[in-house]
C-alpha positions in Angstrom: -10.1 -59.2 -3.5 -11.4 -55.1 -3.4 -8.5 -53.1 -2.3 -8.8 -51.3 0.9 -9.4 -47.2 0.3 -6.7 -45.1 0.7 -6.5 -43.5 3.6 -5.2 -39.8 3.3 -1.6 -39.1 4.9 -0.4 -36.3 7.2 1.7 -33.8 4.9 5.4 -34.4 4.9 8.0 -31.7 5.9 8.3 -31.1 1.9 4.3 -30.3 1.7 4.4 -28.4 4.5 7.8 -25.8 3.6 5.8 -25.8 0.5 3.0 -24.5 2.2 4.6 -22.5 4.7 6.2 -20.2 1.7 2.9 -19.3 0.7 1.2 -16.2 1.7 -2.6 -16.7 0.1 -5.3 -14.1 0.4 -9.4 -15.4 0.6 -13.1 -14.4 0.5 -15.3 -13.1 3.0 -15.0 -11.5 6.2 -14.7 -14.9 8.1 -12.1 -17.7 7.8 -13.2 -20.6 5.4 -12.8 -24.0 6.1 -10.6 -25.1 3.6 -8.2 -22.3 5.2 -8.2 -23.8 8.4 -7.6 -27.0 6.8 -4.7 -25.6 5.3 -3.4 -23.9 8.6 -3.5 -27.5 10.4 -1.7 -29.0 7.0 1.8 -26.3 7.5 0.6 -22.7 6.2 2.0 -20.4 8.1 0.9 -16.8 6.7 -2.5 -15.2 5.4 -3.1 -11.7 3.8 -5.9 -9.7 4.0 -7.5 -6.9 1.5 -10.4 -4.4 1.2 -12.9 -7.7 0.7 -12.1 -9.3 4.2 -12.7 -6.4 6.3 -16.2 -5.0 7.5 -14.9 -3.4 10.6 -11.9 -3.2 13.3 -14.0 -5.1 15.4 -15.1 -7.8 12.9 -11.4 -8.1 11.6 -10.4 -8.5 15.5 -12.8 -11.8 15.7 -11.2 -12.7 12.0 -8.0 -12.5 13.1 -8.6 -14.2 16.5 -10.4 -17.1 14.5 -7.7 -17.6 12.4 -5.0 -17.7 15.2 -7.3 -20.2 17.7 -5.3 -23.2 16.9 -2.6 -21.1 15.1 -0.9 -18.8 17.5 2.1 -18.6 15.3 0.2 -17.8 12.3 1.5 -14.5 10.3 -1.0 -12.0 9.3 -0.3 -9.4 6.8 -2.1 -7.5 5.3 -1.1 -4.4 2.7 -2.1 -1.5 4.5 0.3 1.7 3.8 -2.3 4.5 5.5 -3.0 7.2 2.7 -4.4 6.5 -0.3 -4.3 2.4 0.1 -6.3 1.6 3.3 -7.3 -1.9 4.1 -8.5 -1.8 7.7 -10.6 1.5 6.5 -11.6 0.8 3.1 -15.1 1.5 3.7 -14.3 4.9 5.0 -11.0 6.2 4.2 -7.8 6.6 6.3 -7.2 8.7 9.7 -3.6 8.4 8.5 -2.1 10.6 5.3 0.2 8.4 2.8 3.4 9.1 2.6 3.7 11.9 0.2 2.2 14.1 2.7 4.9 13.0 5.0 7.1 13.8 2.8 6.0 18.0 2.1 6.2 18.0 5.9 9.8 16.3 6.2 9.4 15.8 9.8 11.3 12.5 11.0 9.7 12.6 14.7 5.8 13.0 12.9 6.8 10.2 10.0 7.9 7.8 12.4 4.5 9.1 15.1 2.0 9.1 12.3 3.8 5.0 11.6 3.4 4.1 15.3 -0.2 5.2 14.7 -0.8 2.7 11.9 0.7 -0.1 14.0 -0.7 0.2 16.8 -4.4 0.2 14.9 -3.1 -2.6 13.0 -2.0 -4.6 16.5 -5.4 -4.2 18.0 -7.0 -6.1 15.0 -4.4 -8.9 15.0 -2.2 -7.7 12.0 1.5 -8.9 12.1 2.9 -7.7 9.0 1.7 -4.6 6.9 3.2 -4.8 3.6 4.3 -1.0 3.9 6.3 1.3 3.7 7.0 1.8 -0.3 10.3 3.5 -0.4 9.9 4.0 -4.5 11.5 7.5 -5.2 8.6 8.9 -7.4 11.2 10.1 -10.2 8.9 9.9 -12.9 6.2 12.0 -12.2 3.5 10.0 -14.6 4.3 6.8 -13.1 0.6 5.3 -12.8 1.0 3.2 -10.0 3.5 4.8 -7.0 2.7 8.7 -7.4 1.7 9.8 -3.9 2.4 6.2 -2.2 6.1 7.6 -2.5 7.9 9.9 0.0 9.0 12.2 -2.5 11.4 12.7 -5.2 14.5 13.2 -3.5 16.0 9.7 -2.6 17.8 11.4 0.4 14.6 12.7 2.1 12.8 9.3 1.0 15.5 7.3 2.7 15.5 9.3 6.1 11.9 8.7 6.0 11.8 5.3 5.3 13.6 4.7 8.2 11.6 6.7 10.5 8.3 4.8 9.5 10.0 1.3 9.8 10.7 2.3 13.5 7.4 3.6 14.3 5.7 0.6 12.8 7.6 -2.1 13.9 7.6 0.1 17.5 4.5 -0.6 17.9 4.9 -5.0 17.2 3.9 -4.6 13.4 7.1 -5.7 10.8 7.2 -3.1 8.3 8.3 -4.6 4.6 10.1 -1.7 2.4 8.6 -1.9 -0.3 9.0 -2.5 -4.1 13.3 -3.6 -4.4 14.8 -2.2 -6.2 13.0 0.6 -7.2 9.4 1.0 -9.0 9.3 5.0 -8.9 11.2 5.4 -12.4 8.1 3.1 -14.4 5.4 4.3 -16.7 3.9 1.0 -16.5 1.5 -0.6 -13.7 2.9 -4.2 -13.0 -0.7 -5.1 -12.1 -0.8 -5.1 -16.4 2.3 -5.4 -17.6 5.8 -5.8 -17.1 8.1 -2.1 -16.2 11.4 -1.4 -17.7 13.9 0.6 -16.0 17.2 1.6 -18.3 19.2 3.6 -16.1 22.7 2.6 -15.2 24.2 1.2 -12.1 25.2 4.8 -11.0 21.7 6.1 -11.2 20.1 2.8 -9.0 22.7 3.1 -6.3 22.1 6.9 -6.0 18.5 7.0 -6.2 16.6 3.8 -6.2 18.5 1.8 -3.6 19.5 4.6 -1.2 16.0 4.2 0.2 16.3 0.3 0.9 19.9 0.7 1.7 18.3 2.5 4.7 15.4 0.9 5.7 17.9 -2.4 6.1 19.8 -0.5 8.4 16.8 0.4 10.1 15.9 -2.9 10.8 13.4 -3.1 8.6 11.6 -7.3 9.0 10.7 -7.6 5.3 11.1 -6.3 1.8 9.0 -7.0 -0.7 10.3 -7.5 -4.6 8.9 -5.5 -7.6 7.9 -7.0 -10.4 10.0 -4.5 -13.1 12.8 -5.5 -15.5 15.8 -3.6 -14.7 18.4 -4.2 -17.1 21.7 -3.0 -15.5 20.9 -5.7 -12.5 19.5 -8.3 -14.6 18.8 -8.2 -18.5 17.1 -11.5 -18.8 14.6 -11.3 -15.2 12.6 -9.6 -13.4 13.2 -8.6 -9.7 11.2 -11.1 -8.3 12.3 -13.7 -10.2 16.4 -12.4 -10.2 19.2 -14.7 -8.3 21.3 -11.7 -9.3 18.9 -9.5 -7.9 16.8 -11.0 -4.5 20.1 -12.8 -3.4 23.1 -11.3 -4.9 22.2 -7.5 -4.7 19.5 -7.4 -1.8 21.1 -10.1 0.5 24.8 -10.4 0.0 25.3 -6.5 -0.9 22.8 -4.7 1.3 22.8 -7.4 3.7 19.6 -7.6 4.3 18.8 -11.1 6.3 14.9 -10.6 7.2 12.4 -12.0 5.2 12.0 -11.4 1.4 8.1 -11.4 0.1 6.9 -10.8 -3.4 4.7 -8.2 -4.8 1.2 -10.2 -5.7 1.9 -13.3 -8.0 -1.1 -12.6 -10.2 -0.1 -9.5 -11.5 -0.3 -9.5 -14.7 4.3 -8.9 -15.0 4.3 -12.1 -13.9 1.1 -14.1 -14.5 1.2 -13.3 -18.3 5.0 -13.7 -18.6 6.0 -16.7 -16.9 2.6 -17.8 -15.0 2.1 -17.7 -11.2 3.1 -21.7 -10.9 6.0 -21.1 -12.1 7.0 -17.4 -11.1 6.2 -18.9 -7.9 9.0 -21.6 -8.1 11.4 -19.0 -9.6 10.9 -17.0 -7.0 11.8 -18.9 -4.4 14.4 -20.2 -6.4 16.0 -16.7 -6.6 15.9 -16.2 -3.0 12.4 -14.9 -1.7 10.8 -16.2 1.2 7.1 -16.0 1.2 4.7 -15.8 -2.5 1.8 -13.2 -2.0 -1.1 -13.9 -3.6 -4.6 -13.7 -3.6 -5.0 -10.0 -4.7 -6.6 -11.5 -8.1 -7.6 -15.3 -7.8 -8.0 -16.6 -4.0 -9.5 -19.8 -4.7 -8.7 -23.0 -2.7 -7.3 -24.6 -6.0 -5.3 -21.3 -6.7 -3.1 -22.3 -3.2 -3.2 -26.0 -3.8 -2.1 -25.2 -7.4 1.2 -23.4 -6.2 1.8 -26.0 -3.0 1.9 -28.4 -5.6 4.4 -26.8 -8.4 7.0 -26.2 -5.4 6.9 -29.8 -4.2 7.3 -30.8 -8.4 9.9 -28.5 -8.7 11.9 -29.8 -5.5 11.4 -33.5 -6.2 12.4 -32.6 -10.1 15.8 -30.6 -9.5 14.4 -27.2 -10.3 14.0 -26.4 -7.1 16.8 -27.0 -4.2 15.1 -28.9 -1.2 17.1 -26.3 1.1 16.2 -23.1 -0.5 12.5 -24.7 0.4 13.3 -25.2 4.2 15.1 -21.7 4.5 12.5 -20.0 2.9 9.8 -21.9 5.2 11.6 -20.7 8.5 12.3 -17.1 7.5 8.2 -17.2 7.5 8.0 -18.8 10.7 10.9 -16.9 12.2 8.8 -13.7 11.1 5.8 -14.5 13.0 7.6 -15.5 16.1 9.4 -12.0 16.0 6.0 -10.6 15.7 5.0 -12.3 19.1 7.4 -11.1 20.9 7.9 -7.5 19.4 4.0 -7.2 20.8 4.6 -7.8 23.8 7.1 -5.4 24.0 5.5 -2.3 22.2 5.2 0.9 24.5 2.7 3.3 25.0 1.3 5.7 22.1 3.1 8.2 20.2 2.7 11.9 21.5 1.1 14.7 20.0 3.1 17.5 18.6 3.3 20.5 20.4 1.0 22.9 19.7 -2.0 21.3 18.9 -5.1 21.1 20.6 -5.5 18.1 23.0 -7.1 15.0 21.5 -6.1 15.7 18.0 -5.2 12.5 16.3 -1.5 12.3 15.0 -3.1 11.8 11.9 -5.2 14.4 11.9 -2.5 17.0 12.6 -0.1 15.3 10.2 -3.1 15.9 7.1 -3.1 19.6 8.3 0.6 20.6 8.5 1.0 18.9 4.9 -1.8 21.3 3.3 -0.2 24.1 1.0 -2.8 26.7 -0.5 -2.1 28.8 -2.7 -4.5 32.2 -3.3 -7.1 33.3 -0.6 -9.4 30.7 1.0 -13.2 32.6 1.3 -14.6 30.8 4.1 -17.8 29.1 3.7 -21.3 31.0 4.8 -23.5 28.5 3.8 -23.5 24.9 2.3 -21.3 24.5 -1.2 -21.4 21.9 -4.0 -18.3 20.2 -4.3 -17.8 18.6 -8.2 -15.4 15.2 -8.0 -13.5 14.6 -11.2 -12.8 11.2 -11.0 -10.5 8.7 -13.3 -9.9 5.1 -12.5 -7.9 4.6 -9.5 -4.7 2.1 -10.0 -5.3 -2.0 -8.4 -3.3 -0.6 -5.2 -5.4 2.2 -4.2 -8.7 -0.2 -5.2 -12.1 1.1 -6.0 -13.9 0.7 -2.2 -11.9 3.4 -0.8 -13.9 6.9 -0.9 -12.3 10.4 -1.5 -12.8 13.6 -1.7 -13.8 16.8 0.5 -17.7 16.5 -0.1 -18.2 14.1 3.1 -16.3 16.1 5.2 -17.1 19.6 4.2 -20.6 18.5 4.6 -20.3 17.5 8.2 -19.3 21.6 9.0 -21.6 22.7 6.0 -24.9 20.9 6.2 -26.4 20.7 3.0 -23.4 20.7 0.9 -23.8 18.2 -1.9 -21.2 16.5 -4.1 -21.5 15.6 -7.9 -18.7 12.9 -9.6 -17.7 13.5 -12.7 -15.9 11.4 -15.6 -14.2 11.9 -18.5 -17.1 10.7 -20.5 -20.0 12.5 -18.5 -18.2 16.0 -17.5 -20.3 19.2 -18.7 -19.0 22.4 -17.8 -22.9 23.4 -17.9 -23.7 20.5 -15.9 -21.4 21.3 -13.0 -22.4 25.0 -13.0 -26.5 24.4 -13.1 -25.6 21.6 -10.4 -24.0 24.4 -8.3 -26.0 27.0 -9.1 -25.5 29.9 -6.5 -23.7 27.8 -3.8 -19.9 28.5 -3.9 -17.8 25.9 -6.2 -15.5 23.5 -4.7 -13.8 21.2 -6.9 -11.5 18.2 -6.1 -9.4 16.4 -8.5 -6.1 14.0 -8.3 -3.4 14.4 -10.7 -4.4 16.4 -12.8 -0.9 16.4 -14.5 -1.5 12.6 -16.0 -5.4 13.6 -17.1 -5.7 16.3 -20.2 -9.6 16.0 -19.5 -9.3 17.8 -15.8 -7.1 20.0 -16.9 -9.1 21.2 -19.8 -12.2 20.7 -17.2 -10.4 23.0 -14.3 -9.4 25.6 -17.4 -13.4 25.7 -18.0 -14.6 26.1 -14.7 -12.5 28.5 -13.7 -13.6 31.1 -16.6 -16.7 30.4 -16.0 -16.9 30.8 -12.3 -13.3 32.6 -10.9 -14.0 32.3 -7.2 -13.8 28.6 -7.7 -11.6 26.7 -5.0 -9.3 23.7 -6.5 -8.4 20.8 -4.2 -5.7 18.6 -5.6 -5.4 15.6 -3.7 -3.0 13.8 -5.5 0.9 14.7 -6.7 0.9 18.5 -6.5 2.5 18.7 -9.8 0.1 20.8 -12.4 0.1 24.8 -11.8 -2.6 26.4 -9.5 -5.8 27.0 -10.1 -8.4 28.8 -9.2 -9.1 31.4 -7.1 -7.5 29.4 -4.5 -5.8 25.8 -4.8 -5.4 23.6 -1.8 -3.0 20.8 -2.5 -3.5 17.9 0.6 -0.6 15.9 -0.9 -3.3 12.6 -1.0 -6.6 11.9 -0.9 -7.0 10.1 3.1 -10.0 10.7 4.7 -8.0 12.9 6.9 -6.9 14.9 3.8 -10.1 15.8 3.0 -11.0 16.3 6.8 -8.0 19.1 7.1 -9.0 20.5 3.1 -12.4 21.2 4.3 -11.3 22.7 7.9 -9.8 25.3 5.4 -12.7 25.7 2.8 -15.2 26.5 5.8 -12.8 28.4 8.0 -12.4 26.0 10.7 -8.7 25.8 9.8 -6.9 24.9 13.0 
């Protein structure tokens, strides 16, 4: 007698909290099928990057697609204005990052320029942005925070931390203070390896956690975990991974009872260490909520790999069936906040005083952060603008473009911009490029690259009148006959840099 087929089975409430915990990223700029699938099978939450977004409009219909059947479904989506766009990768932000926020140390404008960002964010169907980071940037060459922090100071840092968590959740997005408990002290990217932080207990409380401690009472909806090894919390794990850390320090100490998401799965402090299977199940086992991933592999068989090692690890003992289910509904509980909070945004943040009408908040926020330093010759005729450019870090991604050439151009016509690397920078080249047109050079910090340092040094013998733009942390001296620092590279930072250069300053 042939045995009947198998027919396939809804998924159980297990399968489903085990999908509902997960927060997977995809290809394309429209939902794939098995995604859909997977929405009608218990996933609860999607995160979008630079790859899935074309335009506002087309991540609108995205968005809408993925909610049809879905109302309840939570988008996030790591967009943190500045330097790391997502819903303007192609083009650049009309919002500074936070490091300009910080120079200007304006509450009312941090917590304007946040509303800004939510309310963009609203209109194409994001829920949750996976900003702000409240790092205190205490280590100057730390390759992967720099001007995504506020500042150095941990008591400016926290005032503004709380400011942008009101403005963006103001406007119906949950904000996620970002990396707990601290990622600003690290000299290592966790997107390659894993960070160490020795400082003691006194040091954490004072700087690291002051920022979190105020986001929480804020209100903030989410915190996201950091992938670093900090030894006076936890010797033997990292954040994400830490009971000690995720449950004892961030929930029973700070009291923080919103949702808890970690930093991307498949960075390399956690892929290479313990794997992203299991990371995943440790995770969740130390008390966060939702498992991002999706920044590296996004692959159907990447989410179904995950699902499956959370249902192993709950049917094996590894994995308390409860910690599954809570987990699950602090996801769901998100989204429906989400819903609601929408509905209940108000109207648009106003302009500051004293600005001409129209002028974006972001636009006027990029401005007042500018500092320059010598005497700015305005512009006659069309410059050349030389770009020395290293490797941006995973966060900021490589779609993004910077810079003042684009803008400078649009109140220059005929300016023309050359990039430079480490490997193909010629003092001679850059000048013959130039030739008689006035110099502008842009570079971001310079401090961590010998080569633009040595390259500015050149360029400025050569050619004195030159004007420096350093659009990243305004930490190396001045150079140049005048040096604009924008405090980040945003489209808008470039936009108010070249206002300057061509004597259009407002």
């Amino acid at each position: 007698m042939t045995a009947a087929p198998a027919r396939a089975t809804a998924p159980g409430t297990l399968e489903r909290d085990a999908l509902a915990v997960l927060q997977p990223g995809f290809g394309g700029t429209e939902a794939p099928d098995w995604i859909l699938r997977r929405l009608d099978e218990g996933l609860a939450s999607v995160a979008l990057f630079g790859r899935n977004v074309e335009s506002a409009e087309q991540l609108g219909r995205l968005t809408a697609r993925l909610r049809a059947d879905h109302p309840g479904l939570l988008v996030a989506v790591d967009e943190v204005g500045g330097d790391v766009t997502r819903i303007e990768v192609g083009q650049g932000s009309s919002v500074p990052g936070n490091y300009a926020l910080g120079t200007i140390d304006d509450t009312a404008l941090t917590r304007d320029v946040a509303a800004e960002l939510g309310r963009a964010l609203a209109a194409c169907g994001i829920d949750l942005a996976w900003a702000p980071s409240v790092d205190v940037n205490s280590n100057p060459d730390n390759p992967v925070i720099g001007v995504r922090s506020f500042g150095t100071d941990p008591a400016l840092v926290a005032r503004h931390a709380a400011a942008y968590v009101e403005g963006l959740q103001g406007a119906g997005v949950a904000a996620s203070a970002k990396h707990f408990p601290g990622h600003g002290d690290t000299a290592v990217d966790s997107h390659h390896s894993l960070p160490r932080i020795d400082v003691g207990l006194d040091t954490l409380g004072a700087r690291d956690l002051l920022p979190f401690r105020a986001a929480v009472a804020a209100g903030v909806k989410a915190v996201m975990s950091a992938h670093i090894i900090s030894p006076a919390l936890d010797p033997d794990r990292p954040a994400t991974l830490s009971r000690r850390i995720l449950t004892g320090l961030l929930r029973e100490e700070l009291g923080f009872d919103g949702l808890v998401v970690t930093d991307g799965m498949d960075m390399q402090a956690i892929a290479s260490t313990y794997g992203t299977e299991h990371g995943a199940v440790l995770a969740i086992a130390a008390g966060a909520d939702a498992i991002c991933t999706g920044g590296g592999p996004f692959d159907e068989g990447t989410v179904l790999g995950l699902r499956d090692a959370l249902v192993a690890a709950v049917r094996g003992g590894e994995l308390p069936e409860e910690r599954l289910a809570d987990a699950a509904a602090r996801v769901r509980a998100l989204a429906g906040w989400t819903l609601r909070a929408r509905e209940a945004a108000g109207p648009g943040a106003a302009l500051q005083e004293g600005t001409a009408p129209g002028d974006p908040v972001g636009l006027v926020a990029a401005r007042r952060a500018l500092r320059v330093t010598g005497t700015v010759v305005p512009l006659t005729g069309p410059a050349y603008v030389a770009v020395l450019g290293a490797e941006a870090n995973i966060a900021v991604g490589t779609q993004t473009p910077w810079g003042v050439g684009p803008e400078l151009a649009k109140l220059c016509p005929g300016t023309e911009t050359g990039t430079y690397t480490e490997d193909s920078y010629g003092t001679a080249e850059v000048l013959a490029a130039a030739g008689e047109r006035p110099l502008v050079v842009a570079a971001r910090d310079v401090h961590r690259h010998a080569w633009m340092a040595r390259a500015l040094d050149a360029l400025v013998a050569a050619r004195p009148s030159v004007t420096v733009v350093e659009m990243g942390l305004d930490v190396a001296p001045p150079r140049g006959a005048a040096h604009i620092a924008t405090h980040g590279a945003a489209r808008v930072c470039g936009q108010a840099a070249a206002e300057v250069i061509a004597g259009r300053a407002h």
